[in-house]
C-alpha positions as CSV (number, residue, x, y, z in Angstrom):
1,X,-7.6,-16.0,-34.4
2,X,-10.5,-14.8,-32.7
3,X,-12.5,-11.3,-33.4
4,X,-12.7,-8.6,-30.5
5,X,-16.0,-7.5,-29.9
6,X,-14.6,-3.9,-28.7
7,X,-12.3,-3.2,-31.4
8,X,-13.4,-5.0,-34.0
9,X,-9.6,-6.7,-34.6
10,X,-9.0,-9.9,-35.3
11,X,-6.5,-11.1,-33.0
12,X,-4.5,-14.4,-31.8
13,X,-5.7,-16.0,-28.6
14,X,-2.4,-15.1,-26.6
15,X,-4.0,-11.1,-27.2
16,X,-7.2,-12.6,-25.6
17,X,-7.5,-13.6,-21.1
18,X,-8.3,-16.5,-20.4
19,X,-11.9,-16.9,-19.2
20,X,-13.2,-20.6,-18.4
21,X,-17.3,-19.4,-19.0
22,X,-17.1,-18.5,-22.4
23,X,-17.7,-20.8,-25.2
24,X,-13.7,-20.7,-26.6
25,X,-12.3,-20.3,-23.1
26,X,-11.3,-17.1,-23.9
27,X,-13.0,-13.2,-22.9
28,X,-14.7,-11.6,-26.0
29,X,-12.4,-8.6,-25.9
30,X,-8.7,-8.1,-26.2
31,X,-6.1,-7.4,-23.6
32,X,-6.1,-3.8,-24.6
33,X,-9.5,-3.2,-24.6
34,X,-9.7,-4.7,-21.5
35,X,-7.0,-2.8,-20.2
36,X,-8.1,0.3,-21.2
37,X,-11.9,-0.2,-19.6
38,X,-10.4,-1.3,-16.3
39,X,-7.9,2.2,-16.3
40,X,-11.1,3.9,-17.2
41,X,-13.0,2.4,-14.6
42,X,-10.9,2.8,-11.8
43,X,-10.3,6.4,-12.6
44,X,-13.7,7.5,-12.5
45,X,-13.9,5.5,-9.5
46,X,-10.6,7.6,-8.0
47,X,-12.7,10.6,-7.8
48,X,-14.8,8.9,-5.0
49,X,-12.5,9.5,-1.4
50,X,-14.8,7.0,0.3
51,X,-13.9,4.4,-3.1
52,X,-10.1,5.1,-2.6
53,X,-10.1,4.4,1.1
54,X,-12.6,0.9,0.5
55,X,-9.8,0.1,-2.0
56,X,-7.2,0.3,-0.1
57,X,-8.3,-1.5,2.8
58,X,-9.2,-4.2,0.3
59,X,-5.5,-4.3,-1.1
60,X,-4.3,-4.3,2.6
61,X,-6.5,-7.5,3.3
62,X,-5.3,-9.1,0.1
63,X,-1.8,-8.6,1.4
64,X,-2.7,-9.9,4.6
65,X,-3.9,-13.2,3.0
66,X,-0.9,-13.8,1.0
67,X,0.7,-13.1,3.8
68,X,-1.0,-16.2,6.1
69,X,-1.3,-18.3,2.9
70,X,2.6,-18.5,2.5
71,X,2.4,-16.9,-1.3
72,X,4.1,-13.3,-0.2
73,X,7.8,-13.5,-0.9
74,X,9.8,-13.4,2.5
75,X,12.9,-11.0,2.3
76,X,15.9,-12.1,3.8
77,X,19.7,-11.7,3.2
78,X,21.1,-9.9,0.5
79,X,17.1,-8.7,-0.7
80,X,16.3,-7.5,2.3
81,X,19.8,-5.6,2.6
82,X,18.5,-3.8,-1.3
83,X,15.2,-3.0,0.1
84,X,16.7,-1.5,3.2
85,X,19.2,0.4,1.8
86,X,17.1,1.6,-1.0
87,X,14.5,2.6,1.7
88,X,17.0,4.3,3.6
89,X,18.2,6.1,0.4
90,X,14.7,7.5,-0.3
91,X,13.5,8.5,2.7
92,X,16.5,9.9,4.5
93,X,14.1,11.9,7.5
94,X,12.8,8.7,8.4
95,X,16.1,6.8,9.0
96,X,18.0,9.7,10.6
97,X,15.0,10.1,12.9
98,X,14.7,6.2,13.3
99,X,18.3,6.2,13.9
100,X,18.5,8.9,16.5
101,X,15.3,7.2,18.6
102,X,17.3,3.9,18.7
103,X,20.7,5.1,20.0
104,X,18.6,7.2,22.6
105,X,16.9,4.1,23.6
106,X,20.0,2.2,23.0
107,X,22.0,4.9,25.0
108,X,19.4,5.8,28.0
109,X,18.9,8.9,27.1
110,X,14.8,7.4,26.7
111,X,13.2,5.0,27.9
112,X,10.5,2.3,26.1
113,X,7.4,3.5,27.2
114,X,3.9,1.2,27.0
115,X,1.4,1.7,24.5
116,X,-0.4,4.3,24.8
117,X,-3.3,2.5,23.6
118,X,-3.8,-0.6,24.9
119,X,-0.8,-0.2,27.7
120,X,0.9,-3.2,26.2
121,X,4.8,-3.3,27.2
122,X,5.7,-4.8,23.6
123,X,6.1,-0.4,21.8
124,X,7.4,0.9,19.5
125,X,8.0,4.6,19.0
126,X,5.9,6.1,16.4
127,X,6.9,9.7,15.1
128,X,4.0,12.4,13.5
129,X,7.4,14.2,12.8
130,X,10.9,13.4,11.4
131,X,12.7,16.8,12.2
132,X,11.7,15.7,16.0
133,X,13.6,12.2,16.4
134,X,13.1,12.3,19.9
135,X,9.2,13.3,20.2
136,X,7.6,9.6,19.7
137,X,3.8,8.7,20.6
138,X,4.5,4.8,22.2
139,X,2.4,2.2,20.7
140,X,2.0,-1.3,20.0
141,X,2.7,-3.3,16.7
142,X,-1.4,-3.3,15.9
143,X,-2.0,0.1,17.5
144,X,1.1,1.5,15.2
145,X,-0.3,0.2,11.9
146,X,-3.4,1.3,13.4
147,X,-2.3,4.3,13.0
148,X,-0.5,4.7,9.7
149,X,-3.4,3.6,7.8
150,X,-5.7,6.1,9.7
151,X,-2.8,8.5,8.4
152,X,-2.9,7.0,4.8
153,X,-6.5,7.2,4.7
154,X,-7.1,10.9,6.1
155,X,-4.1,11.6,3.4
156,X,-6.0,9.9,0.6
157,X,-9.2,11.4,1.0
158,X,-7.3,15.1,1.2
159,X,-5.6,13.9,-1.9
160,X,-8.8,12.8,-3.5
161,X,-11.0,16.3,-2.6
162,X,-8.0,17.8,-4.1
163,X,-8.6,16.2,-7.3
164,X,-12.4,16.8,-6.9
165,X,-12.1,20.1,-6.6
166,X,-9.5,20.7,-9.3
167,X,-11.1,19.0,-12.0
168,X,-14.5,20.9,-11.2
């Protein structure tokens, strides 16, 4: 049993993380306490737009490592047929207008154009709206992804103001 410093309850170690520097090998406070300081951390944090961006650029290069160091799960076969589907069933826009470029493409009713970027010939069609299926900005793989997390970053600063200004 072992005391938590926060709370004041005495505990089992399995309620305690592990934590190789102190004396037990075990943090002084609980799992919930710990919890609980980390949720309240962060969300004070969330209120900072530049914070939320830094963040998730830090999650993105933490992907990105897994990624190279083999430890991200690769989908194939029947998972990737789930996540596909249940992609496909939540964002409905996006596959109709994903659809719809393809058989163009597919059909030659539009051709590949290079990236608009870089001028690479290896594009994809990137769309700023699904009701337009057809009205694609050509880009690159990097330029592309380029692109949605400049999107996802203008969105969460917006999102972030928004919460700013609501709470004051």
């Amino acid at each position: 049993m072992k005391t938590c410093f926060k709370c004041g309850e005495a505990k089992p170690y399995s309620e305690f993380y592990k934590h190789p520097a102190m004396g037990d090998g075990y943090l002084g406070k609980c799992k919930d306490c710990t919890k609980a300081d980390t949720a309240a951390r962060v969300a004070g944090k969330a209120k900072d737009p530049d914070w939320v961006v830094a963040e998730a650029a830090r999650q993105r290069a933490k992907q990105a490592k897994y990624r190279v160091d083999g430890v991200a799960v690769e989908l194939r076969g029947e998972m990737k047929r789930d996540v596909s589907r249940r992609h496909a069933e939540k964002y409905p826009e996006k596959t109709v207008a994903r659809t719809t470029l393809r058989n163009a493409i597919r059909d030659g009713r539009l051709t590949r154009k290079p990236c608009e970027v870089c001028g690479s010939l290896d594009s994809e069609g990137h769309h700023d709206d699904y009701s337009k299926p057809l009205d694609v900005i050509w880009l690159c793989p990097k330029h592309h992804a380029e692109r949605h997390v400049q999107m996802r970053d203008e969105l969460r600063r917006k999102r972030a103001l928004e919460r700013q200004i609501a709470a004051a």
